[in-house]
PAZAPA-4460 file (N, C-alpha, C; in steps of 0.05 Angstrom, whole numbers, plus 32768, in hexadecimal, padded with zeros to 4 digits):
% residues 120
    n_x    n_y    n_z   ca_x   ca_y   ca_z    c_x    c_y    c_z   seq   type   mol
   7C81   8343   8157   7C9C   833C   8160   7CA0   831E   815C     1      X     A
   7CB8   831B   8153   7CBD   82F8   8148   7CD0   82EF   815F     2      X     A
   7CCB   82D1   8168   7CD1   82C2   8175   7CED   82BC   817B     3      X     A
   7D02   82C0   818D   7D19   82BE   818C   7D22   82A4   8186     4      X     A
   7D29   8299   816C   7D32   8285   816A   7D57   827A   8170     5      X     A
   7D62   8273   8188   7D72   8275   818D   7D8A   8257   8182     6      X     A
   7D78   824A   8176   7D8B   8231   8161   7D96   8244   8150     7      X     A
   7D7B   8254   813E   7D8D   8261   8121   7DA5   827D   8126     8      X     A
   7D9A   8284   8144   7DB2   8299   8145   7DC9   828B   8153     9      X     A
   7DC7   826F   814C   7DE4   8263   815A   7DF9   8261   8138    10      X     A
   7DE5   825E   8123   7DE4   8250   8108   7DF4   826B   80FF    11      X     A
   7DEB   8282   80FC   7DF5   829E   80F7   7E0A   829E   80FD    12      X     A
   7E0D   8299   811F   7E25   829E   8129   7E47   828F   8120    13      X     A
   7E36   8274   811F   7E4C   8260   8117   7E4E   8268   80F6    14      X     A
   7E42   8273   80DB   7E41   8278   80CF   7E52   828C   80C7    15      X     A
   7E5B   82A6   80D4   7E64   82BA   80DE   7E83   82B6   80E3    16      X     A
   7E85   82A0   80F7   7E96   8299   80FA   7EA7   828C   80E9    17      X     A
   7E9A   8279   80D2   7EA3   826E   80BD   7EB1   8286   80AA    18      X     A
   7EA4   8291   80A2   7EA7   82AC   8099   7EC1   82A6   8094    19      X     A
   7ED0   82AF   80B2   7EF2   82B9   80BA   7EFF   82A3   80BA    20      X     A
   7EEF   8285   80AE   7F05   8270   80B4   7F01   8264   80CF    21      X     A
   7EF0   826B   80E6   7EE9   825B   80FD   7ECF   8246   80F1    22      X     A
   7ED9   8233   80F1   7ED0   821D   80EB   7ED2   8203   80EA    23      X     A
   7EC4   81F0   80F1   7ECD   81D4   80E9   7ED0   81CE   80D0    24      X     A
   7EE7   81C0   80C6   7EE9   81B3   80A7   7ED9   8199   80A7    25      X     A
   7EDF   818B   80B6   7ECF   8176   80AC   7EBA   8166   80CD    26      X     A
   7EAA   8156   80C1   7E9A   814E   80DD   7EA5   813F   80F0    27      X     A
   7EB6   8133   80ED   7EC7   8125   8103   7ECF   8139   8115    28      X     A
   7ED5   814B   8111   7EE4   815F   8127   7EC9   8168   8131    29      X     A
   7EB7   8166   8129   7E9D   8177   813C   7E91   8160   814B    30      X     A
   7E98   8145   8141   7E8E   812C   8158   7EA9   8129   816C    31      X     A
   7EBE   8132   8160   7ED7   812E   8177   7ECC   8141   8191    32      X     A
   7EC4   8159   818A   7EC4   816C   819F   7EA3   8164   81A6    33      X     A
   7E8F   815B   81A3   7E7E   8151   81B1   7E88   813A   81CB    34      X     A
   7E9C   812F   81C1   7EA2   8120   81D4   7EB2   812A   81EA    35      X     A
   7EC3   8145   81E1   7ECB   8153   81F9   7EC1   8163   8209    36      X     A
   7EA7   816F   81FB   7E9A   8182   8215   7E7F   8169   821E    37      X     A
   7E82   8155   8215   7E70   8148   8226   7E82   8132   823F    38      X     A
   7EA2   8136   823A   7EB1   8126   8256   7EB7   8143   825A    39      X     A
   7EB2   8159   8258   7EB4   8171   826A   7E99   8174   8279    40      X     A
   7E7C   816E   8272   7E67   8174   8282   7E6C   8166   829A    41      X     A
   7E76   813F   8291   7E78   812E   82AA   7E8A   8136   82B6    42      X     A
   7E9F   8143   82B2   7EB2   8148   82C1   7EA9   8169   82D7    43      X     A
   7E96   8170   82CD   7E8B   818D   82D6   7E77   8181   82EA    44      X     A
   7E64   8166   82E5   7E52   8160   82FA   7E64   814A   830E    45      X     A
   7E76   8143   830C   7E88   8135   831D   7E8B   814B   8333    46      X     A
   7E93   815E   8325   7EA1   8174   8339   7E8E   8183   834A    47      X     A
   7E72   817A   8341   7E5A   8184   834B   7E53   81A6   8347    48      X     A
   7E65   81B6   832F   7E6E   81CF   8325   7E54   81D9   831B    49      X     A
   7E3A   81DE   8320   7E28   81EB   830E   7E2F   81F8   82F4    50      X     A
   7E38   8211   8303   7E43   8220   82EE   7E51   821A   82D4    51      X     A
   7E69   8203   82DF   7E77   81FE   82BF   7E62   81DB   82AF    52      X     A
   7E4A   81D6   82BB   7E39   81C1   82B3   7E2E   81D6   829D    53      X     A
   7E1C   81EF   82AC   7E13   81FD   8296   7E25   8206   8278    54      X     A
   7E38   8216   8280   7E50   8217   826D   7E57   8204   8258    55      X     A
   7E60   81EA   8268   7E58   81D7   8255   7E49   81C6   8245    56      X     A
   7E34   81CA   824C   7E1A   81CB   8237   7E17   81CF   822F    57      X     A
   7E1A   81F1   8232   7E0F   81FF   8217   7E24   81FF   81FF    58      X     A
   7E3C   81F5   820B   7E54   81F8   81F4   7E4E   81DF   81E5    59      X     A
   7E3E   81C1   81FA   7E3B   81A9   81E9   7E1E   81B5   81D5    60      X     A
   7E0F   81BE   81D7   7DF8   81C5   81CE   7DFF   81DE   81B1    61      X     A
   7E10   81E3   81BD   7E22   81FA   8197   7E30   81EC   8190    62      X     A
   7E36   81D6   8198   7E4A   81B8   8186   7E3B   81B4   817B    63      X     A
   7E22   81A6   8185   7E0B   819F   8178   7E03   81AB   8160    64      X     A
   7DFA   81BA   8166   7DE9   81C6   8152   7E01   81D2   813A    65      X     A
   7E18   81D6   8143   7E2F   81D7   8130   7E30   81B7   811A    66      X     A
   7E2E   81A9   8123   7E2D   8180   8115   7E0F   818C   80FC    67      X     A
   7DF5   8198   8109   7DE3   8196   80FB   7DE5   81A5   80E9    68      X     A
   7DF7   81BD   80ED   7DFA   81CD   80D1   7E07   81C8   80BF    69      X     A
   7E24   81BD   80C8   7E32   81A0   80B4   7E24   8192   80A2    70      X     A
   7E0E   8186   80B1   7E03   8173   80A2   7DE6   817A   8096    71      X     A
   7DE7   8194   809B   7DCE   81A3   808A   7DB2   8198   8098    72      X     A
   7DB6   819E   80B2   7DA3   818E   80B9   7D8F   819F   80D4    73      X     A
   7D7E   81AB   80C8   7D6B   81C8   80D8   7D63   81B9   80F3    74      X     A
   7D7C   81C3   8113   7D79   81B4   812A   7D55   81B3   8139    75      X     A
   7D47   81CC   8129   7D33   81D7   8137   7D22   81BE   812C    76      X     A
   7D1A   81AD   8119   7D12   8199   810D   7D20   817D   811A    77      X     A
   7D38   8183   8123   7D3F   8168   8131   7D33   816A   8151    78      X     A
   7D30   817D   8156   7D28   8178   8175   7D11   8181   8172    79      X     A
   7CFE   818A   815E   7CDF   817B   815A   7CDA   815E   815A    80      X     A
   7CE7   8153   8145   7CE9   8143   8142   7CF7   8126   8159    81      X     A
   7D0B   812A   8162   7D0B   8128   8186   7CF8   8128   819D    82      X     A
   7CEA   8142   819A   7CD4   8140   81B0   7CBB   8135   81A9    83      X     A
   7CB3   812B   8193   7C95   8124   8183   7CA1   80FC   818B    84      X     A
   7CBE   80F5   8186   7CC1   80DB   8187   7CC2   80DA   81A8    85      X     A
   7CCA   80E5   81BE   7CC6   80E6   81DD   7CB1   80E1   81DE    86      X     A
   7CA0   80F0   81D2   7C79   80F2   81E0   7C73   80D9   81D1    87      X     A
   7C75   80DC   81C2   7C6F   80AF   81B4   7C75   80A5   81CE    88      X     A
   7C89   8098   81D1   7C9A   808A   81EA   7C90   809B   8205    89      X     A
   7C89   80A6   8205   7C7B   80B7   8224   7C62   80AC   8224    90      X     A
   7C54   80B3   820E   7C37   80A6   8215   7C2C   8086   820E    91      X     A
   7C4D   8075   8209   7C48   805B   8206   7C57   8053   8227    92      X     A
   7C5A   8060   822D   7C6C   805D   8252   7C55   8064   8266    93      X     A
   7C3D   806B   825C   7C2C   8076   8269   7C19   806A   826A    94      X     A
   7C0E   8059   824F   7C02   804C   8245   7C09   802D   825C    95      X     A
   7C21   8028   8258   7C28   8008   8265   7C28   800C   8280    96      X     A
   7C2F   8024   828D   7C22   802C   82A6   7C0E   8027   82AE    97      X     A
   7BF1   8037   82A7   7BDE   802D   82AE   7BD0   801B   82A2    98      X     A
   7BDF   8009   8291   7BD7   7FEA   8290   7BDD   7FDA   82A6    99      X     A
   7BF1   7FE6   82B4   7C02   7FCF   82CB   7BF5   7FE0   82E8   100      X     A
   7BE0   7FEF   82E3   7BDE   7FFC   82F7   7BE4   800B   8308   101      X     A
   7BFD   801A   82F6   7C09   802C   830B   7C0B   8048   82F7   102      X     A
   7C15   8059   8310   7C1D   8079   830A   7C3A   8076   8304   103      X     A
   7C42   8072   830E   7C6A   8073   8313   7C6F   8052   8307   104      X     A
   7C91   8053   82FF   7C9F   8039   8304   7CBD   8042   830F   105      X     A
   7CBE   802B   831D   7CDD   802B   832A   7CF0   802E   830C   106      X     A
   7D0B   8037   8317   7D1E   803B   8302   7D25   8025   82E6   107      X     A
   7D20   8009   8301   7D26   7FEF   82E9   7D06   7FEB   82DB   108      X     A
   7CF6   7FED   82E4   7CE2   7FE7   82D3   7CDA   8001   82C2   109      X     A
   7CE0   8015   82C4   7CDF   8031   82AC   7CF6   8023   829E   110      X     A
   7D09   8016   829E   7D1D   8018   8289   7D16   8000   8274   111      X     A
   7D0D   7FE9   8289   7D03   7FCD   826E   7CEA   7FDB   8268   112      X     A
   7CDA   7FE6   8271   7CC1   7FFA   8262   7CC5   8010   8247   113      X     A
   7CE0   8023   824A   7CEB   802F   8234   7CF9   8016   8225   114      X     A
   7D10   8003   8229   7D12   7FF6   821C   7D02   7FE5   8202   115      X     A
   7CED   7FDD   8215   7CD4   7FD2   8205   7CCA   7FE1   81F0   116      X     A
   7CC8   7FFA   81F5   7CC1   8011   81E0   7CC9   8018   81D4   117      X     A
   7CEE   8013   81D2   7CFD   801F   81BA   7CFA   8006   81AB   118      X     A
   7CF6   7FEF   81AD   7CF7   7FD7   819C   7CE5   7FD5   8190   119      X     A
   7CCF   7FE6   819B   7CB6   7FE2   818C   7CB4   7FF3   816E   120      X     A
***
């Protein structure tokens, strides 16, 4: 039995959809509407709304991966690729940790600590 891969049955779906003419024409309109279901999530955790936070996620997350098919671009490889560059920066945050002797950092010193690390 094969692994439910749920990026490419978003890819099908939006595919499908193209089909009938549901589609974006060009990429601007798929970064316009990233920008609206992401002032709809803040506007969903303002309201403290679980339910429409989830909702809108997942609708920002099929925007998403709607931009990567645009741009021919396999999402399952970008968020490998995403999580392999975190664990770099995870285990260089971990690393300056127990150089400085600690387990934890407060909020401002985790942030000039990631800072430090994206410049590197």
């Amino acid at each position: 039995m094969s692994e439910k891969n749920i990026f490419d049955e978003s890819i099908i779906l939006q595919i499908r959809a193209k089909e009938v003419g549901l589609d974006w024409l060009e990429v601007r309109g798929i970064i316009d509407k990233i920008k609206e279901e992401t002032a709809e999530i803040e506007s969903a955790i303002e309201k403290n709304d679980e339910k429409h936070v989830k909702e809108e996620l997942g609708d920002l997350l099929f925007t998403l991966i709607s931009l990567s098919r645009h741009l021919k671009i396999n999402p399952n490889h970008l968020l490998e690729s995403a999580n392999n560059k975190f664990q770099t920066r995870f285990e260089k945050v971990l690393s300056i940790l127990q150089g400085r002797g600690k387990e934890i950092a407060e909020p401002d010193e985790m942030s000039e600590i990631w800072n430090m690390i994206k410049k590197l």
